[in-house]
N, C-alpha and C positions, 0 to 999 in steps of 0.2 A: 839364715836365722834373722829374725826381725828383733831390731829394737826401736821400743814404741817412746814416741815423747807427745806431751804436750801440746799444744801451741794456745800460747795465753792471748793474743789475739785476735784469734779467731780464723778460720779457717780461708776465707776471704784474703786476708791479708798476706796468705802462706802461699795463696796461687798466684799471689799478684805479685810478689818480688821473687818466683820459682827458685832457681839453684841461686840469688842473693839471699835466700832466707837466712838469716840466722842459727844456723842448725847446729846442734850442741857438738860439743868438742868429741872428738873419739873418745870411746873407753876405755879404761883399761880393766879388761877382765882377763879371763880363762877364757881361751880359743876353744870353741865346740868344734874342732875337729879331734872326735877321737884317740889318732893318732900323735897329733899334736898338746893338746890340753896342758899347755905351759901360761901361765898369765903373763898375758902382751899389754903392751898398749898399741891398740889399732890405727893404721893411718887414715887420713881418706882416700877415697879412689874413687873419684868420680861421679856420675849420678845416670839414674833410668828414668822414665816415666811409666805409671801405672794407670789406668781407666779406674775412676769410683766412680760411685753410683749412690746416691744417699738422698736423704730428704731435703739436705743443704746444698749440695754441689754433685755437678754429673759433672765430670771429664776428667781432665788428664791432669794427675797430681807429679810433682818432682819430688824423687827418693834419694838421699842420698846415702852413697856405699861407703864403707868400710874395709880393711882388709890387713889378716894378720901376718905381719913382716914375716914370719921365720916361717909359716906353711904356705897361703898364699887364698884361706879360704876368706870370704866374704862373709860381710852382716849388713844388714840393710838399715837405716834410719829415717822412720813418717812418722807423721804425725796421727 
């Protein structure tokens, strides 16, 4: 699952300090997993990188993950 933030900014700024970015605190929602769909609050766990392609920036953006303690799925957070 994705969750989408912001970045006030500017996009520039977000590739230039990658995983220091300031990236917003976990959430706490309802876990989309099915099974699980208890309201957590999510830890972090870690970060990917993704390829973009846009009119602003070509390359590799830092994601950072999420993950809910009691099932163990993942949510993703970019900008």
């Amino acid at each position: 699952m994705k969750y989408i933030f912001n970045v006030h900014e500017g996009i520039h700024e977000y590739i230039k300090l990658g995983r220091n970015y300031p990236f917003p605190p976990p959430p706490t929602k309802r876990c989309h997993n099915p099974k699980c769909n208890k309201l957590v609050s999510f830890r972090k766990h870690g970060f990917y990188e993704r390829y973009c392609y846009s009119r602003e920036y070509k390359g590799k953006l830092v994601i950072r993950r999420y993950i809910c303690p009691l099932c163990g799925c993942t949510i993703s957070s970019y900008s």
